[in-house]
ZADO-1210 file (C-alpha; in nm, 4 decimals, padded with zeros to 6 digits):
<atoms>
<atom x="-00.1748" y="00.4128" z="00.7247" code="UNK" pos="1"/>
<atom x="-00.2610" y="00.0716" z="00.7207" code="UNK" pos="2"/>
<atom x="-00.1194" y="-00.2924" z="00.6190" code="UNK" pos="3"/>
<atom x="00.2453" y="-00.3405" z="00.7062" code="UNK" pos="4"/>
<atom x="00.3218" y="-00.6576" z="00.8534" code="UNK" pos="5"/>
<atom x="00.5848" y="-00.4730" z="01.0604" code="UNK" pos="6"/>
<atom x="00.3383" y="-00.1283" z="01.1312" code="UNK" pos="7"/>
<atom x="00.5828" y="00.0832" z="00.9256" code="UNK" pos="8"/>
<atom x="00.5263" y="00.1624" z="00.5589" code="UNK" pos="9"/>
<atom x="00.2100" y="00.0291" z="00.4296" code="UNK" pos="10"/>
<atom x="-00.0694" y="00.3502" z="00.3233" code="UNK" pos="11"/>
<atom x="-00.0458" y="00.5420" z="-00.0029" code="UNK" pos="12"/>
<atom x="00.0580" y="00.4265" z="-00.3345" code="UNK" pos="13"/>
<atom x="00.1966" y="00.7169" z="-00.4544" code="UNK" pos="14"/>
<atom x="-00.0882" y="00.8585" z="-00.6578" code="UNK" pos="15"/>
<atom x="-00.1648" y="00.5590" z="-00.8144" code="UNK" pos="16"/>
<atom x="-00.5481" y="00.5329" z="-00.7366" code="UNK" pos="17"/>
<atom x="-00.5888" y="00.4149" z="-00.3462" code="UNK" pos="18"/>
<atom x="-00.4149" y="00.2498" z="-00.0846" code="UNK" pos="19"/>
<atom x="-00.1504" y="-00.0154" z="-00.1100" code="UNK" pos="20"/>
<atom x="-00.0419" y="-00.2550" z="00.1708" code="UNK" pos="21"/>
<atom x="00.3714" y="-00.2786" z="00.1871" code="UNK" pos="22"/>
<atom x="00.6039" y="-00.5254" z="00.3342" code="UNK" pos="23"/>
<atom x="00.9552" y="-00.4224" z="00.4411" code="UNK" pos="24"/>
<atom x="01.2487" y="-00.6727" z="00.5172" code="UNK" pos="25"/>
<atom x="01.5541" y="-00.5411" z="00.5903" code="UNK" pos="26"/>
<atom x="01.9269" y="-00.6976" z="00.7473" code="UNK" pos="27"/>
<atom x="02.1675" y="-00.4605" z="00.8341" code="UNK" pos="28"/>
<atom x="02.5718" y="-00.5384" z="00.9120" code="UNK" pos="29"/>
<atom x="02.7262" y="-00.2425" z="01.1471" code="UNK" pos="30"/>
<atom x="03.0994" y="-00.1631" z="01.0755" code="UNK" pos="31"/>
<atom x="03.3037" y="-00.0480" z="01.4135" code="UNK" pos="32"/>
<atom x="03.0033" y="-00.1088" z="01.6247" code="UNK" pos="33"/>
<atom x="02.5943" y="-00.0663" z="01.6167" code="UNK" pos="34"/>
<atom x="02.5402" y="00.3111" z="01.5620" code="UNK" pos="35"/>
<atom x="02.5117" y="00.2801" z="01.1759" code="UNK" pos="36"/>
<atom x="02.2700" y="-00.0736" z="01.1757" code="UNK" pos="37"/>
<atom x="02.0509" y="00.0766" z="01.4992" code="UNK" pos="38"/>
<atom x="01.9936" y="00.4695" z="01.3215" code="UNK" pos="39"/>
<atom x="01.8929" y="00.1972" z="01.0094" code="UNK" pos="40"/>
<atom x="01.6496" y="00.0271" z="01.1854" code="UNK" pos="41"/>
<atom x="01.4614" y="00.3076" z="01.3350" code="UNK" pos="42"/>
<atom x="01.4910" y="00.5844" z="01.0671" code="UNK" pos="43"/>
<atom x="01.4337" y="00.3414" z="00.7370" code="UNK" pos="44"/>
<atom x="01.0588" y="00.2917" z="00.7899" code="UNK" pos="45"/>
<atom x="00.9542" y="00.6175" z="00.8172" code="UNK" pos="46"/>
<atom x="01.1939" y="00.7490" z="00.5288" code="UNK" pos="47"/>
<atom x="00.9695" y="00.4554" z="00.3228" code="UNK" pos="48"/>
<atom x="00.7213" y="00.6059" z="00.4601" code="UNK" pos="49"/>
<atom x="00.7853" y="00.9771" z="00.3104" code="UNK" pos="50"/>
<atom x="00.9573" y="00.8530" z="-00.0802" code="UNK" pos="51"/>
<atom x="00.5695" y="00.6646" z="-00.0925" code="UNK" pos="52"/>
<atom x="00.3707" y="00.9676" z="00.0207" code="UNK" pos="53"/>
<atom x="00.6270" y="01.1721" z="-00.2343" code="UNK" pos="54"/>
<atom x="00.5812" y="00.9252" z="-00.4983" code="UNK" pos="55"/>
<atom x="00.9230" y="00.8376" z="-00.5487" code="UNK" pos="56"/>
<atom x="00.9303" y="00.5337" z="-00.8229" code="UNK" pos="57"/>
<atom x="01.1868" y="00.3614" z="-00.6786" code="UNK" pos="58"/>
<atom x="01.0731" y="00.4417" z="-00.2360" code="UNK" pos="59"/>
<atom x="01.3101" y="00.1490" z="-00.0951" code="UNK" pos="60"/>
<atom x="01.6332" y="00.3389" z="-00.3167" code="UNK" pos="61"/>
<atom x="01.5298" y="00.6936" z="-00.1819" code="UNK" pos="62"/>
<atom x="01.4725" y="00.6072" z="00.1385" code="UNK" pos="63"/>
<atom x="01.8012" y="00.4445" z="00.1916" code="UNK" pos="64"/>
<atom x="01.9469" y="00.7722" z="-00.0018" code="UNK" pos="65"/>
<atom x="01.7937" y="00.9741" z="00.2882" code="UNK" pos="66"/>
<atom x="01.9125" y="00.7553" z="00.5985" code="UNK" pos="67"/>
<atom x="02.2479" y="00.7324" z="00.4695" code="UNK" pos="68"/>
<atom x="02.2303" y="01.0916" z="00.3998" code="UNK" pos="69"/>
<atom x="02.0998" y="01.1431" z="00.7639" code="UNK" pos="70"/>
<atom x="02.3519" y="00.9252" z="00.9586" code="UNK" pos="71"/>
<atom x="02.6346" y="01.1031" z="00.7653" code="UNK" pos="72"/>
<atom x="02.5640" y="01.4866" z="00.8805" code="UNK" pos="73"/>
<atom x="02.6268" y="01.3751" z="01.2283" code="UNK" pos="74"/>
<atom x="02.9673" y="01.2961" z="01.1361" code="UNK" pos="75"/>
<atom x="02.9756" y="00.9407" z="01.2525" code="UNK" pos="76"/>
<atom x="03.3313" y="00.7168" z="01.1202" code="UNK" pos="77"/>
<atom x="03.1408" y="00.4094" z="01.1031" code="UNK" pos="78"/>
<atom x="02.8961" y="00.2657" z="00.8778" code="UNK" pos="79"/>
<atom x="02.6900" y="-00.0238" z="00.7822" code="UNK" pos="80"/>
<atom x="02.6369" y="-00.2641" z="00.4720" code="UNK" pos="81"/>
<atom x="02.2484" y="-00.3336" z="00.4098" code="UNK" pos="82"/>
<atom x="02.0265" y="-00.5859" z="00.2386" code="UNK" pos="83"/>
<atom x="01.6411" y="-00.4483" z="00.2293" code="UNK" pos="84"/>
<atom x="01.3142" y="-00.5618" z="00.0027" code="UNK" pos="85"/>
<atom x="00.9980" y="-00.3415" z="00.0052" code="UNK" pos="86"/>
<atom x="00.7113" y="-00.5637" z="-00.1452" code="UNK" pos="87"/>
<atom x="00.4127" y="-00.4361" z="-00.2672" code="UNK" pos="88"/>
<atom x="00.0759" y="-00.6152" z="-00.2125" code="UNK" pos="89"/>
<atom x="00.0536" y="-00.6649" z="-00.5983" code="UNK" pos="90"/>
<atom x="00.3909" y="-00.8558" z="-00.6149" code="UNK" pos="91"/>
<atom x="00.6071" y="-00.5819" z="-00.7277" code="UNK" pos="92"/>
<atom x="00.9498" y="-00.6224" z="-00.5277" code="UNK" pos="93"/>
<atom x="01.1887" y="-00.3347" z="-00.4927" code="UNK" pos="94"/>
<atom x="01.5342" y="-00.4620" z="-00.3647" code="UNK" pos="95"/>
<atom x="01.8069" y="-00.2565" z="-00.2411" code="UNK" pos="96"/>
<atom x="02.1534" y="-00.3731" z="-00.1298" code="UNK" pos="97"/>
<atom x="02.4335" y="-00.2092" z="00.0084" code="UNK" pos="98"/>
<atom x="02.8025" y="-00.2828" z="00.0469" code="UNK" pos="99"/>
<atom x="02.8743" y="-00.6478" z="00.0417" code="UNK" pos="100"/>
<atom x="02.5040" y="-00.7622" z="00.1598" code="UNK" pos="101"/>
<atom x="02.3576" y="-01.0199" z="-00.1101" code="UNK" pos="102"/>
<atom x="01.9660" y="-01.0837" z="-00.1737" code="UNK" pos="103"/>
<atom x="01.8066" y="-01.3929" z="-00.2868" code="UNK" pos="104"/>
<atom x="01.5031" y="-01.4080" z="-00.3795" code="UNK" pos="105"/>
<atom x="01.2881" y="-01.7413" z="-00.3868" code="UNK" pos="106"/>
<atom x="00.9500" y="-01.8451" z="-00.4931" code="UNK" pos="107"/>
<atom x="00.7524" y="-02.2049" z="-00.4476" code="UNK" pos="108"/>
<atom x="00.6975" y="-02.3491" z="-00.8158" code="UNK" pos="109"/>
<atom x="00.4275" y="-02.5397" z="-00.9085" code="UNK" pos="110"/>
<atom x="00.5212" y="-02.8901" z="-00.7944" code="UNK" pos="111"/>
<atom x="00.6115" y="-02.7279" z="-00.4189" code="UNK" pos="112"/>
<atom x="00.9953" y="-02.7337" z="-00.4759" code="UNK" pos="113"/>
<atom x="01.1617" y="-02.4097" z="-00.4574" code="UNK" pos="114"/>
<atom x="01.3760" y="-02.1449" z="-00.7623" code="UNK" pos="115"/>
<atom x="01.5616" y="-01.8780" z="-00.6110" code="UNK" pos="116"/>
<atom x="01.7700" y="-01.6010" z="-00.7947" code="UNK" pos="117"/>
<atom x="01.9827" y="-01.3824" z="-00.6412" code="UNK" pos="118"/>
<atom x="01.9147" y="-01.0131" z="-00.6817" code="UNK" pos="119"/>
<atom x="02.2050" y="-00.7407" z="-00.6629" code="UNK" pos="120"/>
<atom x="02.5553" y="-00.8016" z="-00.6346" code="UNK" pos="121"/>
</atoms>
């Protein structure tokens, strides 16, 4: 698999016609402790990984489905709120937040000043 800034997610496109390079941001807030935020970190990218291969439309949404899923069987008490952005080497930006994490999104315009617009809620 190829592309990711961060070595993680980049490789198919989900049987749309060839390879696609990914970027994945993510910011994770741990509730009672790391456990939650840390099993995010290190399980997320490859769960991208997998709703790609699979084709999922929305990869960043399933992904976080499965992790959450994940850290639950093991019948942990604490949790953690989430912002995370997959971006697609084409522009198209899948954002996922949850609990009380906020995205903003922000883009240069034309005379170099900067628009942002926050994304989820």
């Amino acid at each position: 698999l190829g592309g990711c800034c961060c070595g993680c997610c980049g490789g198919d496109s989900g049987g749309e016609g060839g390879a696609s390079t990914y970027v994945l941001a993510a910011c994770f807030d741990g509730h009672r402790g790391p456990r939650a935020s840390l099993h995010a970190a290190s399980a997320l990218p490859a769960a991208v990984r997998d709703a790609i291969r699979a084709g999922e439309p929305s990869p960043l949404a399933a992904a976080w489905r499965a992790v959450a899923q994940s850290y639950g069987e093991g019948g942990e008490q604490d949790g953690a709120c989430a912002s995370m952005a997959l971006v697609r080497q084409d522009g198209l930006c899948e954002v996922v937040n949850c609990g009380d994490c906020r995205t903003v999104l922000c883009a240069r315009g034309e005379g170099g000043g900067e628009g942002g617009e926050e994304a989820g809620g």
